[in-house]
N, C-alpha and C positions, 0 to 999 in steps of 0.2 A: 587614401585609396582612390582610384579613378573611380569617380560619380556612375561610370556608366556599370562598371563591376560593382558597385555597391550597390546599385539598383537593380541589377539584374538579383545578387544574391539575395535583397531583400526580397525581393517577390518569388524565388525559389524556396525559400525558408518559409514563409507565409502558406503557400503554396500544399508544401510539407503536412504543417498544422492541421488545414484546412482537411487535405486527404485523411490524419489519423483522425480526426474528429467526427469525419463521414464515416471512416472506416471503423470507428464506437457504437457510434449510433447505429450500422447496419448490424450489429454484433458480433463484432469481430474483436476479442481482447486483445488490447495493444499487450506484446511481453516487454518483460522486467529483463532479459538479456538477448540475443541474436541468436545463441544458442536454443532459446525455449523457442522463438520465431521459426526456426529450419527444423526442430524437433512436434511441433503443431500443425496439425493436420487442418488445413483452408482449402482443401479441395472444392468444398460446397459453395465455395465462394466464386463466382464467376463474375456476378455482378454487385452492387452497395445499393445505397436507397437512393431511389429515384432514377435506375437503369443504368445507374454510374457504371462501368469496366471498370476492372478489378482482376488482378494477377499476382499472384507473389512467384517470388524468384530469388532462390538463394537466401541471404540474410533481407531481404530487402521485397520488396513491390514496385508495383507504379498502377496510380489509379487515374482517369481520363477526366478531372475536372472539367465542366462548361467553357472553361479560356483556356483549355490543352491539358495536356499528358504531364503528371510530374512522377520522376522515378530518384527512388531513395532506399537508402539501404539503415536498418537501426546498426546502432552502434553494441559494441560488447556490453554496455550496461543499457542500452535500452536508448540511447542517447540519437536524436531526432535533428543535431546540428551540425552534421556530419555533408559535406560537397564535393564535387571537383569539376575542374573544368569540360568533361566528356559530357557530365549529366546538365550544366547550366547550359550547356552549348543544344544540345538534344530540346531542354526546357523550354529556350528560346525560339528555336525552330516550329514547337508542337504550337506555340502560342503565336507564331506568324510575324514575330518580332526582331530587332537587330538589336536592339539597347544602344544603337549606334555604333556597333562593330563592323567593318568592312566585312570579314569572313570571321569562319572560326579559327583560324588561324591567329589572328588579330587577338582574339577573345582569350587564347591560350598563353598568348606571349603577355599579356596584361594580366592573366593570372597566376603566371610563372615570376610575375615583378611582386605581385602583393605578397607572397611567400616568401621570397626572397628580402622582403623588407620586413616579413613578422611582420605584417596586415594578418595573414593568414597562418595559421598553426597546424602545425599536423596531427589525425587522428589515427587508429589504427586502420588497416583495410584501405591505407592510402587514400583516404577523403582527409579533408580540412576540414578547420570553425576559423569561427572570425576571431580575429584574438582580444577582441574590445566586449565582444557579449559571451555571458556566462553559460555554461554549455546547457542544454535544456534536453529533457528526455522524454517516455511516452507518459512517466507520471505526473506531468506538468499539463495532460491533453485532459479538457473540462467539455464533456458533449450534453452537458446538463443546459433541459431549454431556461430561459428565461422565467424567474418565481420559481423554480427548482427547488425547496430547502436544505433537499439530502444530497450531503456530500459524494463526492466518490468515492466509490469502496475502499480505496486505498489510502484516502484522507479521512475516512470518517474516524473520529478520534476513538467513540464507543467500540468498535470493532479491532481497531489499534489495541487497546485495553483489554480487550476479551482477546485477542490471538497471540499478543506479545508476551501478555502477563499470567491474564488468567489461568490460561491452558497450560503456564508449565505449570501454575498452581495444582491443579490438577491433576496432571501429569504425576507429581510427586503425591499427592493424597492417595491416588492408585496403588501408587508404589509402595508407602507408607502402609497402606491397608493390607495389600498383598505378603508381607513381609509379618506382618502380624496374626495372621490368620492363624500361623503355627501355636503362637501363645494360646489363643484362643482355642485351640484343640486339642490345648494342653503337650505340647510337642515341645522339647526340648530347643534354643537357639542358641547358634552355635555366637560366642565372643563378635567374627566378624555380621552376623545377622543381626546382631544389639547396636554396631555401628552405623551402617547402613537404617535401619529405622532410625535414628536418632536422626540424621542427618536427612532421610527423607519428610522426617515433622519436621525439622527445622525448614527447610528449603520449602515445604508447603507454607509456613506459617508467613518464612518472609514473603514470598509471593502475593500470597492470601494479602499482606501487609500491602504493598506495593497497589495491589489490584484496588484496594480500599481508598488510599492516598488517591489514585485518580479517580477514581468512582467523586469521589468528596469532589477534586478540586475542578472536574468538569460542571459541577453542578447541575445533573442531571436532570432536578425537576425543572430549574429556567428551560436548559436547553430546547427539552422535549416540548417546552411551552412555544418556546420562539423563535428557534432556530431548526426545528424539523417540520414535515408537513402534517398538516391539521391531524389526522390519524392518530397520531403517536402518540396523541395527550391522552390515549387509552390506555397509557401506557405506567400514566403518574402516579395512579394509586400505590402503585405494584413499588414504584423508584422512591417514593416517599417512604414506605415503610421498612424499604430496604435502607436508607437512610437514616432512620432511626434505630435500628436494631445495629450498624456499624457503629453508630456514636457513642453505644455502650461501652464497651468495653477498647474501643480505638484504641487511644493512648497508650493501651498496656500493651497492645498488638504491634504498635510502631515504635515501642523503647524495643520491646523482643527483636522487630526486625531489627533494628540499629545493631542488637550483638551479635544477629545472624551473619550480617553482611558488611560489618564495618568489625577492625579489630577492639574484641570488648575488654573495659579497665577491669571489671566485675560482672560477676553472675547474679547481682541481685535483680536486675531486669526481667532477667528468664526466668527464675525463684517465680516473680512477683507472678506472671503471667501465667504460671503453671499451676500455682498453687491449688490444690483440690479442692478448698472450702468456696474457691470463687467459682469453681465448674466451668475457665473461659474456653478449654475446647472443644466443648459441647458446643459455646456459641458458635468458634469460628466453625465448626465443621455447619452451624446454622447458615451463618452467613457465607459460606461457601455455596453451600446449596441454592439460597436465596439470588445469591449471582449467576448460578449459572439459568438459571430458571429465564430473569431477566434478560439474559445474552439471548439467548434460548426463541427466548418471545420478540427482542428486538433485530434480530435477525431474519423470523419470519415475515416482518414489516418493510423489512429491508427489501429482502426477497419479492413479494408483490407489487411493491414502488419498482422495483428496476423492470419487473416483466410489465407493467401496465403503463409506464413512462418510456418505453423503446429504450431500453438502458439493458437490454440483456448480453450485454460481456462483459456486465460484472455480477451476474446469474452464479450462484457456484451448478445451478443444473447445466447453465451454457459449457463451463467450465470440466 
């Protein structure tokens, strides 16, 4: 690719970054598609921190950086690597530069060659990426200062676990409970109502299963020791004992999952784990409980780190 096109898009791409990263910090959540972008209401936004301008428009913005104006539009999935020749040509201008191009004329016909060579690929919305780096989008943008410990909302693995998992968990314990309520009030259930319960304990159980497997393999009480900030080790007593009361009865909970969710040779798995004399639904509905508590409590630590570290959009109150 001509040096001077490859420098110009590397400092447009930079550029890019730089503005969603100001555009974090000022609380403005980056979306997950173009779609949710043109559907989100930024009216309130006129300006970012520190006096920045600031406009959206269409799928896309443009924010007035210290060294010029960069205008970008996200992509259908949220994707930040997205260019073309009008906006590098505009970029360069705001920034008082030529990259060593005579006009934009110049600038258009050397990026109508890198296309044409598969230098550059095409995106939807008629913008390019480079066809050498991997495309990158707004969940890739880190506006966490410096000694930060807590992830981004969207990487923290804890919250991953509790929204992915737990909640269908959940979800089908609800379901499971609702569905039962008739027996319990001595009401007659009809064939297809015995199904349906059955399938919704089981899909609780795997879940429940599932949510326990990462609980265990993130190792929650290092984590909270080392890898979050100091606060959260108020956190351990609570992770430890939930740790403990999982360990009990685990193995009978993750052979169950394995016939929930894999095809089973045999029923003695589920037998095992059902059995009345061991009482283990009583625990898992304990240790249901005991999770959600913890999400519960780790969540609201979550929530005053983001409002008290300038991190609010990933607020669910900014949200």
């Amino acid at each position: 690719m001509d040096y001077r096109l490859s420098n110009l898009i590397d400092d447009y791409l930079q550029a890019v970054r730089t503005a969603c990263t100001l555009m974090q910090k000022s609380g403005i959540a980056l979306p997950f598609t173009s779609g949710e972008w043109v559907e989100t209401d930024h009216s309130k936004f006129t300006t970012l921190n520190e006096g920045t301008a600031f406009y959206k428009h269409g799928v896309g913005c443009w924010v007035d950086l210290p060294d010029g104006r960069v205008d970008f539009d996200f992509g259908r999935l949220g994707e930040i690597s997205g260019l073309d020749a009008w906006r590098l040509g505009n970029f360069a201008k705001h920034r008082n530069e030529t990259y060593g191009f005579a006009d934009n004329k110049e600038l258009i016909g050397v990026f109508n060659l890198a296309v044409s060579q598969g230098l550059l690929l095409p995106l939807e919305m008629n913008l390019y990426r480079l066809a050498n780096q991997p495309l990158q989008n707004t969940t890739s943008i880190d506006s966490r200062d410096q000694g930060d410990l807590l992830p981004h909302r969207d990487s923290d693995k804890v919250l991953t676990l509790n929204v992915h998992y737990f909640y269908a968990a959940d979800l089908m314990l609800k379901q499971y409970d609702a569905i039962n309520k008739k027996w319990e009030n001595n009401q007659k259930r009809t064939f297809e109502e015995e199904i349906r319960s059955r399938i919704y304990m089981d899909s609780w159980l795997g879940f429940l299963a599932v949510t326990c497997e990462g609980y265990k393999n993130l190792n929650v009480y290092l984590m909270l020791n080392n890898e979050r900030p100091l606060d959260y080790q108020e956190l351990v007593p609570e992770s430890s004992k939930l740790s403990r009361s999982i360990n009990k009865h685990y193995n009978y909970l993750r052979k169950f999952r394995n016939n929930v969710f894999h095809l089973r040779e045999s029923v003695d798995d589920t037998l095992e784990f059902l059995s009345p004399s061991a009482d283990r639904l009583a625990w898992a509905r304990s240790i249901h409980n005991d999770l959600e508590k913890f999400f519960s409590n780790y969540r609201i630590f979550c929530e005053g780190h983001y409002i008290t570290n300038g991190r609010r959009s990933e607020s669910s109150f900014s949200r």
